[in-house]
N, C-alpha and C positions, 0 to 999 in steps of 0.2 A: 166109789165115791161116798162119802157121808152124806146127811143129813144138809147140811150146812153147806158143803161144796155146791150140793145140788139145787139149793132154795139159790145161792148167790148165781149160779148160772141163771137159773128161770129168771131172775129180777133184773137178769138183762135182755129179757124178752122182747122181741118189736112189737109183740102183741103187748099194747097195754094192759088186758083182765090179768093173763097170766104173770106179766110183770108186777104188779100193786100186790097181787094175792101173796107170790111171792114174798114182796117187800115186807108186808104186813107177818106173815108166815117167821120171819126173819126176825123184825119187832120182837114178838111173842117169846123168841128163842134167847136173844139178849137179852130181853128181862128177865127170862131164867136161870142163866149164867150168870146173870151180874147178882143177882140177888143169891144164889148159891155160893159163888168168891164173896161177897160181902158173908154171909153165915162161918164160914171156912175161916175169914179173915180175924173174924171176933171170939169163934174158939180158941184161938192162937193169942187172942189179947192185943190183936190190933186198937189205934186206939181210932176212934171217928175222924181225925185230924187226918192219919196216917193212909186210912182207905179213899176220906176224901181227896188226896194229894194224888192217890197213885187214879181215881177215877177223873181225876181234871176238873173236880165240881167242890161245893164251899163245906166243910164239916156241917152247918146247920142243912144245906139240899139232900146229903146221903142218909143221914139221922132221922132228919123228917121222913124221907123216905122208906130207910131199912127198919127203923128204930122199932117198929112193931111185928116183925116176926119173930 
């Protein structure tokens, strides 16, 4: 199992500590994914419209967001 398989199992915990930690754990990880495919996307010459389209959020959310790394 991954990384990832194994935080989404834990964050179905009945124990709440382990489940939040998890979810939180999970958090962490998305953000680093997303912010990795948005880097990936823009060496490619995506445009902010384009990533914003494929991320479901408005070009000015992802820009404000990505636009300084």
């Amino acid at each position: 199992m991954t990384v990832a398989t194994n935080l989404a199992t834990a964050a179905g915990d009945r124990d709440p500590r382990s489940g939040l930690r998890a979810v939180s754990a999970l958090r962490r990880l998305l953000e680093q994914l997303e912010a990795m495919q948005v880097a990936n996307a823009r060496d490619q010459g995506w445009s902010w419209q384009e990533i914003a389209t494929e991320l479901g959020v408005s070009r000015q959310a992802v820009h404000k967001k990505h636009a300084k790394r």
